[in-house]
LUMBA-626157 format. One record per residue (C-alpha): residue number from 1; x, y, z. Coordinates in nm, 2 decimals, m for minus. Last residue first. Layout:
! residues N
> NUM|X|Y|Z $
...
This chain:
! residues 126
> 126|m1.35|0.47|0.71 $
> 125|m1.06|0.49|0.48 $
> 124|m1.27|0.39|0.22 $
> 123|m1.50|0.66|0.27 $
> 122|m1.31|0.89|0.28 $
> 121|m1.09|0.80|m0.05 $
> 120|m1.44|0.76|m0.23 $
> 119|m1.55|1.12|m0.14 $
> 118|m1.25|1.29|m0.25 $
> 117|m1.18|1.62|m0.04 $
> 116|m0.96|1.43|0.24 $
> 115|m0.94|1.59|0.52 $
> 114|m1.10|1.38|0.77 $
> 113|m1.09|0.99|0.68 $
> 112|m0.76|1.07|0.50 $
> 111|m0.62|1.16|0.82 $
> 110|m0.81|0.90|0.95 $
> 109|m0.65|0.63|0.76 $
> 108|m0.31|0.80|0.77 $
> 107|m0.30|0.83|1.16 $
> 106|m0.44|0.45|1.19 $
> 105|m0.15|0.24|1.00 $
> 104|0.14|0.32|1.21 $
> 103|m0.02|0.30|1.55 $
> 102|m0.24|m0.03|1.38 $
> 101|0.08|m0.18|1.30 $
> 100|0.24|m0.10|1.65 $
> 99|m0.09|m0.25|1.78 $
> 98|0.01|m0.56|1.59 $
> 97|0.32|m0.62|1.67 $
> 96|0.24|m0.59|2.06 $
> 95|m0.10|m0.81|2.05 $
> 94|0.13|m1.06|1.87 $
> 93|0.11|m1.14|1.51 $
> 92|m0.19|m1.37|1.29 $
> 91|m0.46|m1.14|1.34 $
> 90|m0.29|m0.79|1.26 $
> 89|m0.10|m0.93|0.98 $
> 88|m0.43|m1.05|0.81 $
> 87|m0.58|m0.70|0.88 $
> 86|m0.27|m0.53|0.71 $
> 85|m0.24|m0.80|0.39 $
> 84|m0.64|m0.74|0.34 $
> 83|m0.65|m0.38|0.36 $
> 82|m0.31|m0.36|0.13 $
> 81|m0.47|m0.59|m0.12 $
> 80|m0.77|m0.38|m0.09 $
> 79|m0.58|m0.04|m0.14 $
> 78|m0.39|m0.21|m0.43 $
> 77|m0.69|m0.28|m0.63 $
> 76|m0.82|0.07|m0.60 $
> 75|m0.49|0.18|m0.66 $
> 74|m0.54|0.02|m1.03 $
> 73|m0.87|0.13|m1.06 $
> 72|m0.74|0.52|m1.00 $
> 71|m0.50|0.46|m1.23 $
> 70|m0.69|0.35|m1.50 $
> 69|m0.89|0.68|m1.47 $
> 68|m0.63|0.90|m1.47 $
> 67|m0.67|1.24|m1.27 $
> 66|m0.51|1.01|m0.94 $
> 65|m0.76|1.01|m0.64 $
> 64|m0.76|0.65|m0.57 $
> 63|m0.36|0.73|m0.60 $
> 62|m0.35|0.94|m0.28 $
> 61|m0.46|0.66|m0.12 $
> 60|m0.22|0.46|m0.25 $
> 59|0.05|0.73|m0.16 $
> 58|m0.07|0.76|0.26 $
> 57|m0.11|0.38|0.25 $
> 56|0.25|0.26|0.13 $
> 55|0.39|0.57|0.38 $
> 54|0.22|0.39|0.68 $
> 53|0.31|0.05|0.59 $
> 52|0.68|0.12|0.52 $
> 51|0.83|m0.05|0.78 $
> 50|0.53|m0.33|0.77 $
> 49|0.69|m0.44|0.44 $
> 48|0.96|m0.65|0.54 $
> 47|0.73|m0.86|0.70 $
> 46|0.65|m1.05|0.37 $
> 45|0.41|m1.14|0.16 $
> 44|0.54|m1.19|m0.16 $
> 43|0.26|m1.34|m0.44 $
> 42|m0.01|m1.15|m0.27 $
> 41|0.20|m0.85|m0.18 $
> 40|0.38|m0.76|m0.47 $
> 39|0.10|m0.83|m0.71 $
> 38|m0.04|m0.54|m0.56 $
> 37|0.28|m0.35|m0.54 $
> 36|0.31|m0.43|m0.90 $
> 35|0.00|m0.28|m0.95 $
> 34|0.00|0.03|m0.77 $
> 33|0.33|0.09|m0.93 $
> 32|0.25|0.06|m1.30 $
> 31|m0.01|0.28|m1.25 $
> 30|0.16|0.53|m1.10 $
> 29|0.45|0.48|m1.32 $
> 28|0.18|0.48|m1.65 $
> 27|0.03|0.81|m1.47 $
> 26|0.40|1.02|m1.51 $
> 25|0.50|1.26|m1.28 $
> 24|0.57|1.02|m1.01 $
> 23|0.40|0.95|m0.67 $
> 22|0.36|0.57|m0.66 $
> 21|0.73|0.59|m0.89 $
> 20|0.91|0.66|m0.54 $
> 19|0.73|0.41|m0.33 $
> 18|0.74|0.12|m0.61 $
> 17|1.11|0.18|m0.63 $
> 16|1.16|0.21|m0.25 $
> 15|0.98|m0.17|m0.25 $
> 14|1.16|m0.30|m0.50 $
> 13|1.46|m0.18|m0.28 $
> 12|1.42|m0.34|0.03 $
> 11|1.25|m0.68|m0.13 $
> 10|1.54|m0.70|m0.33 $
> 9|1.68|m1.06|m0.13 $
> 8|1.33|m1.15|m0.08 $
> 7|1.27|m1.09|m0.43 $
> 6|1.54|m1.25|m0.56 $
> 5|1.50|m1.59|m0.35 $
> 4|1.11|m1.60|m0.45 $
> 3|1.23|m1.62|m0.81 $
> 2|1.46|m1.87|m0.77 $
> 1|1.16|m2.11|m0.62 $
């Protein structure tokens, strides 16, 4: 309804929000960010959000590592969503959208895959 009209109309700037407080000082941003982009992207899917795909997974990932527990689970979540949402895309586009998803998508996953020092970020990216 209304609501879906605002966010679609935002979507641009929700999603810079959510990008800038993903790597803020402060865990309850963090937090707060991981989960609202969660929510974010069940509720709201939308295409809009394959031009920040790569830098969405490069600070989630980041996030599974966060010092605060609840963070942590809260980027956990995300990651998933974001797994789910990326893979879903993949199918249902073009072989040409979809490749350029993977191009964008692939050099942070084995990034992370590689130099990583968490164990649980590794081996998700894997």
């Amino acid at each position: 309804p209304e609501s879906k009209k605002i966010v679609e109309q935002y979507y641009n700037e929700i999603i810079s929000g959510l990008i800038t407080n993903l790597s803020s000082n402060q865990w309850r941003n963090r937090e707060a960010s991981c989960l609202a982009l969660r929510d974010l992207m069940v509720v709201y899917p939308s295409s809009k959000l394959f031009k920040y795909l790569s830098q969405v997974w490069e600070l989630c990932l980041r996030a599974r590592d966060d010092i605060k527990g609840t963070v942590r689970k809260a980027a956990e979540s995300a990651c998933k969503s974001l797994l789910h949402v990326t893979i879903k895309t993949c199918e249902n586009t073009s072989s040409e959208s979809g490749s350029r998803i993977i191009a964008s998508v692939l050099p942070v996953l084995i990034k992370n895959m590689t130099t990583n020092s968490a164990q649980n970020i590794r081996g998700f990216s894997m």
